[in-house]
Jmol script that loads the backbone (N, CA, C; Angstrom):
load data "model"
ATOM      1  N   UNK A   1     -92.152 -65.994 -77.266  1.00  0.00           N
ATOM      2  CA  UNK A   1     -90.936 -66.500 -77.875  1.00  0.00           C
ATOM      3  C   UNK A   1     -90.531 -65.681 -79.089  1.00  0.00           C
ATOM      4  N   UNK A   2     -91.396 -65.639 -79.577  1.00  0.00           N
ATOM      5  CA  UNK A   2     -91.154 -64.008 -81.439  1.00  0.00           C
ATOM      6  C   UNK A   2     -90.263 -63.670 -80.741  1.00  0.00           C
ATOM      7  N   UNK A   3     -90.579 -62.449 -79.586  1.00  0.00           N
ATOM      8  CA  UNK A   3     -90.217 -61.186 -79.107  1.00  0.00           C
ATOM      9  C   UNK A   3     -88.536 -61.390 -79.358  1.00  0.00           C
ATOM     10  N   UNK A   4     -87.893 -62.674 -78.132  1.00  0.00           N
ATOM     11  CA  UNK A   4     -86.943 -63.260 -77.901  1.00  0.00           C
ATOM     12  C   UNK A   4     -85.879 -63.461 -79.119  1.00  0.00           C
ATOM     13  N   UNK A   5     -86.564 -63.743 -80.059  1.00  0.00           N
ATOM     14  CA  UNK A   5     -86.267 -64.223 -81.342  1.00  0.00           C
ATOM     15  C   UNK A   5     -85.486 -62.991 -82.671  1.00  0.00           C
ATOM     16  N   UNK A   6     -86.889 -62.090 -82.149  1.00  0.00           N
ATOM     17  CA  UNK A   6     -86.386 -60.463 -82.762  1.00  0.00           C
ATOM     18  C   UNK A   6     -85.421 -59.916 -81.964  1.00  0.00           C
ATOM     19  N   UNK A   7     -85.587 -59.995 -80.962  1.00  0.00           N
ATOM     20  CA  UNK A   7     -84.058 -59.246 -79.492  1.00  0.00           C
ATOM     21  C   UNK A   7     -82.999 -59.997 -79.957  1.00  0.00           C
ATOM     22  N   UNK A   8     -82.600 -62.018 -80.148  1.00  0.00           N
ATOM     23  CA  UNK A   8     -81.718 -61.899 -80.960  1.00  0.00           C
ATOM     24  C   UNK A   8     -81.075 -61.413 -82.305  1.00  0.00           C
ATOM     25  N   UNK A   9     -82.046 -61.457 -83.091  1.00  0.00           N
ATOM     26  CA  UNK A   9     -81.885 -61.242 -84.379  1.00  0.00           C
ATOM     27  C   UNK A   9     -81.279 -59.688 -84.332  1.00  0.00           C
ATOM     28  N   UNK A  10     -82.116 -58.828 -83.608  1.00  0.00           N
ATOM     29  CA  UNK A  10     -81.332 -57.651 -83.760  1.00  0.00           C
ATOM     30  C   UNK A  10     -79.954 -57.577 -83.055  1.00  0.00           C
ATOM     31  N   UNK A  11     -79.613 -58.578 -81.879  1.00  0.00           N
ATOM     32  CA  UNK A  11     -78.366 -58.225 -81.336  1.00  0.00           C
ATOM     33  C   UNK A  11     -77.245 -58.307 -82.303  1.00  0.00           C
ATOM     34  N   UNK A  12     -77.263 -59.812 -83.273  1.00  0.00           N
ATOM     35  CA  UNK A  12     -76.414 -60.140 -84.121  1.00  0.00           C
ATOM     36  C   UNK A  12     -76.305 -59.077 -85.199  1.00  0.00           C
ATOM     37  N   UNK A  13     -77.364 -58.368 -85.386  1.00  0.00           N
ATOM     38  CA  UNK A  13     -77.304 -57.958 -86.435  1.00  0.00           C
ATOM     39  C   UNK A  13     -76.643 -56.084 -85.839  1.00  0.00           C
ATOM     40  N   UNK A  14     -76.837 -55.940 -84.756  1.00  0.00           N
ATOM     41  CA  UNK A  14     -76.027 -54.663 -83.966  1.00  0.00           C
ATOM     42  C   UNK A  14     -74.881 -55.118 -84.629  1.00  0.00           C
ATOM     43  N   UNK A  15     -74.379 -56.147 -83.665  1.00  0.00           N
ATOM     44  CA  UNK A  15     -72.956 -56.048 -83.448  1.00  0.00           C
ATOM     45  C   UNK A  15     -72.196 -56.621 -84.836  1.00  0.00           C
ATOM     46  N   UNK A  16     -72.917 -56.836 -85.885  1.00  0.00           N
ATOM     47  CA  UNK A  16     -72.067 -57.358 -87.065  1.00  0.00           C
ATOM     48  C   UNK A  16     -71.974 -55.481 -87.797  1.00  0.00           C
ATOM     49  N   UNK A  17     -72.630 -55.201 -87.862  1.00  0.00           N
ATOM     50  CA  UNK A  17     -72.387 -53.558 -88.165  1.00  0.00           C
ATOM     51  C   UNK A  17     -71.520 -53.083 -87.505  1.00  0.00           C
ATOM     52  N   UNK A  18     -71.340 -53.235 -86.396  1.00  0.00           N
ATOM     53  CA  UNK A  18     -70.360 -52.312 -85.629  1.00  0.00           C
ATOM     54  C   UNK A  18     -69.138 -53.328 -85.674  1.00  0.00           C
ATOM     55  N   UNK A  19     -68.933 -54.183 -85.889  1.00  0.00           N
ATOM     56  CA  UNK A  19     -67.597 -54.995 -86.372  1.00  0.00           C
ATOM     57  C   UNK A  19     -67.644 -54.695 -87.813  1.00  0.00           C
ATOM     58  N   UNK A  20     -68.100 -54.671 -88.472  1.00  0.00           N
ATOM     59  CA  UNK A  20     -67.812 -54.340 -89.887  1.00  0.00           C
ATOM     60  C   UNK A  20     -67.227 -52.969 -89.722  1.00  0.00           C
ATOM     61  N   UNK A  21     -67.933 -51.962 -89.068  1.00  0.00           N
ATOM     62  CA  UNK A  21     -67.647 -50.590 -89.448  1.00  0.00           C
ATOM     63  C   UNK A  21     -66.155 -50.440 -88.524  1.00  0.00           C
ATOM     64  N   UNK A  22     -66.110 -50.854 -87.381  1.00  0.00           N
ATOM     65  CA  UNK A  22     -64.655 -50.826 -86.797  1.00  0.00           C
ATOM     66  C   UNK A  22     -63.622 -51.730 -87.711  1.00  0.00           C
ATOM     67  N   UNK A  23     -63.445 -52.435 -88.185  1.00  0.00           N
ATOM     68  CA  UNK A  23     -62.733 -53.100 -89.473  1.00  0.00           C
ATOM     69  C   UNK A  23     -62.622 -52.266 -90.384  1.00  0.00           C
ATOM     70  N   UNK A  24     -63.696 -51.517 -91.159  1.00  0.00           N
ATOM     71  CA  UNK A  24     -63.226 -50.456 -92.382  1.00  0.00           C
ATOM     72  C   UNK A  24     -62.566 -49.782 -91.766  1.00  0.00           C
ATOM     73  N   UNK A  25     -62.411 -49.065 -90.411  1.00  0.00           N
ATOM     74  CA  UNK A  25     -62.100 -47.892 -90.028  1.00  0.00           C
ATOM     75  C   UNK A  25     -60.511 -48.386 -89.762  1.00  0.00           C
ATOM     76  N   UNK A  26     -59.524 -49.368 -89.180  1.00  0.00           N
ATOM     77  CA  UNK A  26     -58.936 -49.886 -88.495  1.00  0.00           C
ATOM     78  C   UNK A  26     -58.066 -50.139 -90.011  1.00  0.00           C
ATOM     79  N   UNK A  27     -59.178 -50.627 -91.209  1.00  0.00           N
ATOM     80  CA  UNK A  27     -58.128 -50.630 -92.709  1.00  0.00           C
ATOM     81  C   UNK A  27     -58.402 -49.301 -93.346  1.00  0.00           C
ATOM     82  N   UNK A  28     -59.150 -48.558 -93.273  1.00  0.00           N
ATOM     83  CA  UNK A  28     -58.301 -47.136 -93.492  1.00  0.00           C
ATOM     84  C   UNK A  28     -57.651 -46.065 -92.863  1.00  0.00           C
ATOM     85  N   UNK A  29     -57.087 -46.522 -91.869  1.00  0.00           N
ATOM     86  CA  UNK A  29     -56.016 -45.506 -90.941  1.00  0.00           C
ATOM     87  C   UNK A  29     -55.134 -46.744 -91.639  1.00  0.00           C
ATOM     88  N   UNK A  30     -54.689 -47.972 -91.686  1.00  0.00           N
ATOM     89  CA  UNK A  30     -53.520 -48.193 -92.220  1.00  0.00           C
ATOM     90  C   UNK A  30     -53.407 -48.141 -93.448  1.00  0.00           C
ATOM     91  N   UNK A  31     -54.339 -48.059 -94.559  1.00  0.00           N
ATOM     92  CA  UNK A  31     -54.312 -47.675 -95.559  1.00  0.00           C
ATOM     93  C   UNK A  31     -53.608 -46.026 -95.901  1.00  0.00           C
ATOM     94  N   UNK A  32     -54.367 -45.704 -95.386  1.00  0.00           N
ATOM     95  CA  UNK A  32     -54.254 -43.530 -95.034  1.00  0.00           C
ATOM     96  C   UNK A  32     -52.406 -43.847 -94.773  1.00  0.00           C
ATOM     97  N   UNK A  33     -51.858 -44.376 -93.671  1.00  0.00           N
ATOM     98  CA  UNK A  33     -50.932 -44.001 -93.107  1.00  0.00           C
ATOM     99  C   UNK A  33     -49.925 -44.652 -93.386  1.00  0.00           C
ATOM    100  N   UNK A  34     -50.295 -46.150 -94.526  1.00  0.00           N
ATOM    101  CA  UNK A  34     -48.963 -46.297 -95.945  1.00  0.00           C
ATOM    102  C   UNK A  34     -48.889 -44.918 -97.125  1.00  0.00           C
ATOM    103  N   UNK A  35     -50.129 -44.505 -97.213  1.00  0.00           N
ATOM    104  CA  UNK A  35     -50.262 -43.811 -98.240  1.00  0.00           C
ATOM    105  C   UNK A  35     -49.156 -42.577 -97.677  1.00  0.00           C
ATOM    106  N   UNK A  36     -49.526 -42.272 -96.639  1.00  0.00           N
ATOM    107  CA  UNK A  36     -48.530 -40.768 -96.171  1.00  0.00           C
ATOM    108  C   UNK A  36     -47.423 -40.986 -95.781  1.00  0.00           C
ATOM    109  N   UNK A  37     -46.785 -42.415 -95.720  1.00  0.00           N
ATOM    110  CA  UNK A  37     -45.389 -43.120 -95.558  1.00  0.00           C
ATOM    111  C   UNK A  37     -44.480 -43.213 -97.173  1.00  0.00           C
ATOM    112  N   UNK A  38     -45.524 -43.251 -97.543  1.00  0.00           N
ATOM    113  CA  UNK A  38     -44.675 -43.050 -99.041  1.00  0.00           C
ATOM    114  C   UNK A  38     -44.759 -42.095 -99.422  1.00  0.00           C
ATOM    115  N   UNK A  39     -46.054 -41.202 -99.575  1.00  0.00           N
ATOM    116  CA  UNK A  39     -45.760 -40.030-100.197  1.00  0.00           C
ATOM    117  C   UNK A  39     -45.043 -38.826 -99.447  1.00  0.00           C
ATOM    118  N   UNK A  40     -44.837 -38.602 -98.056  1.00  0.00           N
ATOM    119  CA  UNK A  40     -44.215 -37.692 -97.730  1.00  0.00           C
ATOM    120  C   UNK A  40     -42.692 -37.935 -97.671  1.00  0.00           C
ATOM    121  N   UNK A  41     -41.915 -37.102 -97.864  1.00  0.00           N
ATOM    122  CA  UNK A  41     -40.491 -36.877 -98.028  1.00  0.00           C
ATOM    123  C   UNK A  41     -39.791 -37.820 -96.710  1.00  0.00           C
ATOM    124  N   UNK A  42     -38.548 -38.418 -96.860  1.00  0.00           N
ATOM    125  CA  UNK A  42     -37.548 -38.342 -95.596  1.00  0.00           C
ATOM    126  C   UNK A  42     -37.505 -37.494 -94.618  1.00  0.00           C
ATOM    127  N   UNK A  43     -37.375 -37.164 -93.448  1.00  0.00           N
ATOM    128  CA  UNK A  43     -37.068 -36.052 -92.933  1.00  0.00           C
ATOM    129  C   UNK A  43     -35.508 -35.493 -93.369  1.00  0.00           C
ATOM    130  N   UNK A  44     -35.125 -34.379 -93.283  1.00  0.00           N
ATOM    131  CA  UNK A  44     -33.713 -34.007 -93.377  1.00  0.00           C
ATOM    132  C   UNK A  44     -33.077 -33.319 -92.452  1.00  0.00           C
ATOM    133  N   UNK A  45     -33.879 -33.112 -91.475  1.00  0.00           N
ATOM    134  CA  UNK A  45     -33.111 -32.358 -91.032  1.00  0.00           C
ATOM    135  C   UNK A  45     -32.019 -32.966 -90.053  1.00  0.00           C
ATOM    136  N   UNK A  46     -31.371 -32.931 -89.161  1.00  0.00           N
ATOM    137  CA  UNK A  46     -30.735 -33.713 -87.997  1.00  0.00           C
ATOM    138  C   UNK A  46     -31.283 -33.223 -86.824  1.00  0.00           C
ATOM    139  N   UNK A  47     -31.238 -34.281 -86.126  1.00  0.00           N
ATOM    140  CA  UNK A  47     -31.333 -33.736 -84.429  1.00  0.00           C
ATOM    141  C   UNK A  47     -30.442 -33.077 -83.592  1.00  0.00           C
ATOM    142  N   UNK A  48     -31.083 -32.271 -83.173  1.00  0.00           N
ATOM    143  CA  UNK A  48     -30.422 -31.704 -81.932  1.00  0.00           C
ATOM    144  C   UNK A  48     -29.113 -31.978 -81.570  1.00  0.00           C
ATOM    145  N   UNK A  49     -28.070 -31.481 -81.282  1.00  0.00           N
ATOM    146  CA  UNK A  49     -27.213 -32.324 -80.347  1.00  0.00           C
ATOM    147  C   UNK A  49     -27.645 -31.984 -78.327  1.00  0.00           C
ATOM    148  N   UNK A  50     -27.350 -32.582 -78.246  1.00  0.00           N
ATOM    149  CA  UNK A  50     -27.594 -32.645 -76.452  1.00  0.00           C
ATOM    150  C   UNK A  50     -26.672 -31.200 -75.637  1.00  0.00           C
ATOM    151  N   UNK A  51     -27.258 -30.606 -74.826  1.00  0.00           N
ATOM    152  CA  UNK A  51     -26.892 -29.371 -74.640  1.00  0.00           C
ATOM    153  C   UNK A  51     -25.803 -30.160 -73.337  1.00  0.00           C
ATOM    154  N   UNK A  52     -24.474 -29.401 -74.085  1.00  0.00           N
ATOM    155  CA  UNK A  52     -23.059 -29.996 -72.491  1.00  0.00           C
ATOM    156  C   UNK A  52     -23.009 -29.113 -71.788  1.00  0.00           C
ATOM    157  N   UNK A  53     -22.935 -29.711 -70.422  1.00  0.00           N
ATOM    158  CA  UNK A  53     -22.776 -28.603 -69.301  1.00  0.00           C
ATOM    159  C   UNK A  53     -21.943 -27.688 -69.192  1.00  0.00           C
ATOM    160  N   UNK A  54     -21.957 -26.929 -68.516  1.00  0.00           N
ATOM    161  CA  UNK A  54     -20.596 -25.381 -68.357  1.00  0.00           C
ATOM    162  C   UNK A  54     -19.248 -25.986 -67.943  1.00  0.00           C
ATOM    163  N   UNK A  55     -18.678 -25.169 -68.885  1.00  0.00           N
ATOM    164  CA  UNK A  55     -17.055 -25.244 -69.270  1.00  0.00           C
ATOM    165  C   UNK A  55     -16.529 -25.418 -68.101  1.00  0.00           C
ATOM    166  N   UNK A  56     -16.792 -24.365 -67.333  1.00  0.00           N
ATOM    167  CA  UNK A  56     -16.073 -23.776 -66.832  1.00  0.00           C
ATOM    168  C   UNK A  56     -16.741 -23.196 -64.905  1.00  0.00           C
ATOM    169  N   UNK A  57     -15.805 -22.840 -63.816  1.00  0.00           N
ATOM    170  CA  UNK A  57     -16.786 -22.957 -62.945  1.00  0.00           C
ATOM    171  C   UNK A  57     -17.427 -21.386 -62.763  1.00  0.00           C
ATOM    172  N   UNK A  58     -17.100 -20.804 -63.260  1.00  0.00           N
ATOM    173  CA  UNK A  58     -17.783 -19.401 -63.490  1.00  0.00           C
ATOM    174  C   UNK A  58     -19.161 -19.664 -64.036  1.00  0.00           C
ATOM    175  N   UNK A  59     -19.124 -20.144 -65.386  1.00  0.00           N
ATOM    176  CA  UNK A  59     -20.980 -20.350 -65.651  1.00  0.00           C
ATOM    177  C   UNK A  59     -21.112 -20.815 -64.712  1.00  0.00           C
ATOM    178  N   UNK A  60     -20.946 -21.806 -64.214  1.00  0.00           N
ATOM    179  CA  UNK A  60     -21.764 -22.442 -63.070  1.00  0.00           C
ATOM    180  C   UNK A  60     -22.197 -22.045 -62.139  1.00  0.00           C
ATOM    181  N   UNK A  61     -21.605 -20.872 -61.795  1.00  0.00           N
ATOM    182  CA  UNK A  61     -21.726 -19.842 -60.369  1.00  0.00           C
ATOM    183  C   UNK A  61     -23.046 -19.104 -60.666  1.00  0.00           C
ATOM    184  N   UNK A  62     -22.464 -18.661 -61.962  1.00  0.00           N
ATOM    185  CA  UNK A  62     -23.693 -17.643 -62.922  1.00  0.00           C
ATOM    186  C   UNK A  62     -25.183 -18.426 -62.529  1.00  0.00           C
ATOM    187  N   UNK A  63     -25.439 -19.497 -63.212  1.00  0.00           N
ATOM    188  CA  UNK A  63     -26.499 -20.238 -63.752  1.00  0.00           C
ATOM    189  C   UNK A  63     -27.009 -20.062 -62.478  1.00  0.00           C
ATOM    190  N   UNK A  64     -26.321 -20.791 -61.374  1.00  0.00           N
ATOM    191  CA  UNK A  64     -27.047 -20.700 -60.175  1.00  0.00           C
ATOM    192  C   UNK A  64     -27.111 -19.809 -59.567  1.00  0.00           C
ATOM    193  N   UNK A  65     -26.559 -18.645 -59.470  1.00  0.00           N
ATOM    194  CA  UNK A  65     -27.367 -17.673 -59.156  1.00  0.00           C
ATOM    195  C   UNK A  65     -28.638 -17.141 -60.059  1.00  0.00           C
ATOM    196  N   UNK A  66     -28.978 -17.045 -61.045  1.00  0.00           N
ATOM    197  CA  UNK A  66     -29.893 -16.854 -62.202  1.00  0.00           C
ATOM    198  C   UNK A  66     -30.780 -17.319 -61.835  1.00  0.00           C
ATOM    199  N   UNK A  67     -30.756 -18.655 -61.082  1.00  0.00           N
ATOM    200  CA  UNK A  67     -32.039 -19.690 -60.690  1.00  0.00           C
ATOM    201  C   UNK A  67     -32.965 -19.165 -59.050  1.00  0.00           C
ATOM    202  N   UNK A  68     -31.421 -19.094 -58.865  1.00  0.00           N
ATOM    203  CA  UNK A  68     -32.110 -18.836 -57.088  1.00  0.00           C
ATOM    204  C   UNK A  68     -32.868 -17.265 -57.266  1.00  0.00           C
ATOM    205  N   UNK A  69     -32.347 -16.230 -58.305  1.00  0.00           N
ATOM    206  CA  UNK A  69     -33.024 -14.913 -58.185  1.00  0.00           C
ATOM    207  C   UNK A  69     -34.182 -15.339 -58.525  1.00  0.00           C
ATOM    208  N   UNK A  70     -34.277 -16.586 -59.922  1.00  0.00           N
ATOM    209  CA  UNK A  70     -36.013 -16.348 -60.388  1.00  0.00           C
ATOM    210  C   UNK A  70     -36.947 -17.364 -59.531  1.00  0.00           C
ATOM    211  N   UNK A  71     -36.472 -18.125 -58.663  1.00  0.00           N
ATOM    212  CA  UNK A  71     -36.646 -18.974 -57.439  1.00  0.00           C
ATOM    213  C   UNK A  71     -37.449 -17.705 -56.466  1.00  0.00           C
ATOM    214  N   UNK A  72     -36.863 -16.668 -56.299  1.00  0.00           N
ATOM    215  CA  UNK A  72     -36.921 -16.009 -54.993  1.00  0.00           C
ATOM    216  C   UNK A  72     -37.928 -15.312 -55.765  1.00  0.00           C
ATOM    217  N   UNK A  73     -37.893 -14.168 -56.910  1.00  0.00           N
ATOM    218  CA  UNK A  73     -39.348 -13.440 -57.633  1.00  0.00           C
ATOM    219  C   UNK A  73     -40.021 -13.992 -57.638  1.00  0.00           C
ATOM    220  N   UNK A  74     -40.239 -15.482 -57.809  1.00  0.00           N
ATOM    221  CA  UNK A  74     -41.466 -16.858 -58.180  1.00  0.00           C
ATOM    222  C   UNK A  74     -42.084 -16.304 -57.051  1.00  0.00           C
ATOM    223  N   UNK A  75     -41.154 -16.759 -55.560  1.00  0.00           N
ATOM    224  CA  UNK A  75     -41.683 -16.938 -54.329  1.00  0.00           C
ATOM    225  C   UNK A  75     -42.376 -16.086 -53.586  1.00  0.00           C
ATOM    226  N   UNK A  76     -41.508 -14.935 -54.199  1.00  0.00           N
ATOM    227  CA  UNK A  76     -42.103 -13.468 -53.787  1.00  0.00           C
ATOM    228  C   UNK A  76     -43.320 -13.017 -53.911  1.00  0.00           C
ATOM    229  N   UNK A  77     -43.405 -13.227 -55.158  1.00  0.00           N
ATOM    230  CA  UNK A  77     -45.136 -12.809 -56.060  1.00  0.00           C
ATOM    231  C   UNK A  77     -46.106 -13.897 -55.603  1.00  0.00           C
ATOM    232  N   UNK A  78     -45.417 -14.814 -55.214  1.00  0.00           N
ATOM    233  CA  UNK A  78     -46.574 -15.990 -54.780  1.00  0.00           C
ATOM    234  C   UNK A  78     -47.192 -15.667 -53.325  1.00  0.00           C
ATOM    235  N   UNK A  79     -45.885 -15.387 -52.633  1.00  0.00           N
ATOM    236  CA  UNK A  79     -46.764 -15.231 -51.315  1.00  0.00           C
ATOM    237  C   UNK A  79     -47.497 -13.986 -51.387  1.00  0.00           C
ATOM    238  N   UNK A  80     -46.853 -12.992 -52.379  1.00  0.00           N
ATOM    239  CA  UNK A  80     -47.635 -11.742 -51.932  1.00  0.00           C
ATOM    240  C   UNK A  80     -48.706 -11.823 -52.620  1.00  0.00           C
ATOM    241  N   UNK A  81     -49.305 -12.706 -53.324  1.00  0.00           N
ATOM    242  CA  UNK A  81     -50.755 -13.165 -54.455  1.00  0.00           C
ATOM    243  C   UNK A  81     -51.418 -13.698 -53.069  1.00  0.00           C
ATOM    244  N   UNK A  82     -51.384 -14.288 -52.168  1.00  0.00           N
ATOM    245  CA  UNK A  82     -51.785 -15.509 -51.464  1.00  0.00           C
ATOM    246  C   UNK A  82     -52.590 -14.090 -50.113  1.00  0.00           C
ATOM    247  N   UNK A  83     -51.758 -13.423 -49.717  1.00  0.00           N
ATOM    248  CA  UNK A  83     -51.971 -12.521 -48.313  1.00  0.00           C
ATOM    249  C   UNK A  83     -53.559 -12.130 -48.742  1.00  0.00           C
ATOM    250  N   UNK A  84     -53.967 -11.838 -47.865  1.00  0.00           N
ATOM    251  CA  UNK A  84     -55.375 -11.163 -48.184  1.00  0.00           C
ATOM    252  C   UNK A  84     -55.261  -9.702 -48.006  1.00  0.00           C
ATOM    253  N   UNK A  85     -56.043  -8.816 -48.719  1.00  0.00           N
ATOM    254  CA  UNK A  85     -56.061  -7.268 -48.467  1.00  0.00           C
ATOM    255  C   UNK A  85     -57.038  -7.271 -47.420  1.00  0.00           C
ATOM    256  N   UNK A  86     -56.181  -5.953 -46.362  1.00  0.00           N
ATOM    257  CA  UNK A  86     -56.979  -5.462 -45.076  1.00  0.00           C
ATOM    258  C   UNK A  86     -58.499  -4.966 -45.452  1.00  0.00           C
ATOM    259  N   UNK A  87     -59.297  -5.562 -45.006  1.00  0.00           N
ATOM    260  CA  UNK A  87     -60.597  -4.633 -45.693  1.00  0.00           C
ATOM    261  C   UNK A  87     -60.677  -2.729 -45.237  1.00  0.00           C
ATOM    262  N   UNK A  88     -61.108  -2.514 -46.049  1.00  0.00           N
ATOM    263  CA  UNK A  88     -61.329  -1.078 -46.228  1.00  0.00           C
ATOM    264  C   UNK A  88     -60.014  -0.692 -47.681  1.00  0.00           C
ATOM    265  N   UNK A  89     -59.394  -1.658 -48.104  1.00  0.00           N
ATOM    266  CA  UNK A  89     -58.071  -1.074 -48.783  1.00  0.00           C
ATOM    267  C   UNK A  89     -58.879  -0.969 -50.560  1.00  0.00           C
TER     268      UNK A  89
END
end "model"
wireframe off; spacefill off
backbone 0.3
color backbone group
């Protein structure tokens, strides 16, 4: 019965350490991360605006051709990566 007695005693006493230490840790990331909420600046800069599509139907012709050439080099180099060399080469 001791034995039983010490196996509890140490379980409680595991897991109150490791709840204590996850609690400090859990109040200093929100501690840490008021601290860097106040002390770092506003941001200033602005965002992005959203990129608008082509004016006009000429880019559009453009773009897609632009795609299908680097579509077709992609495809090109891929299959020719893939072939195996004739042995003896």
């Amino acid at each position: 019965m001791n034995l039983l007695a010490d196996g509890l005693v140490l379980l409680v006493l595991g897991q109150t350490v490791v709840f204590l230490f996850l609690g400090l840790m859990v109040l200093s990331i929100r501690v840490s991360a008021a601290l860097i909420r106040r002390l770092t600046p506003p941001p200033t800069h602005t965002p992005p605006s959203p990129t608008s599509p082509p004016k006009n139907e000429d880019d559009a012709t453009e773009i897609t051709a632009a795609i299908a050439m680097a579509l077709h080099r992609y495809r090109s180099r891929l299959v020719s990566s893939q072939t195996p060399n004739p042995p003896g080469v």
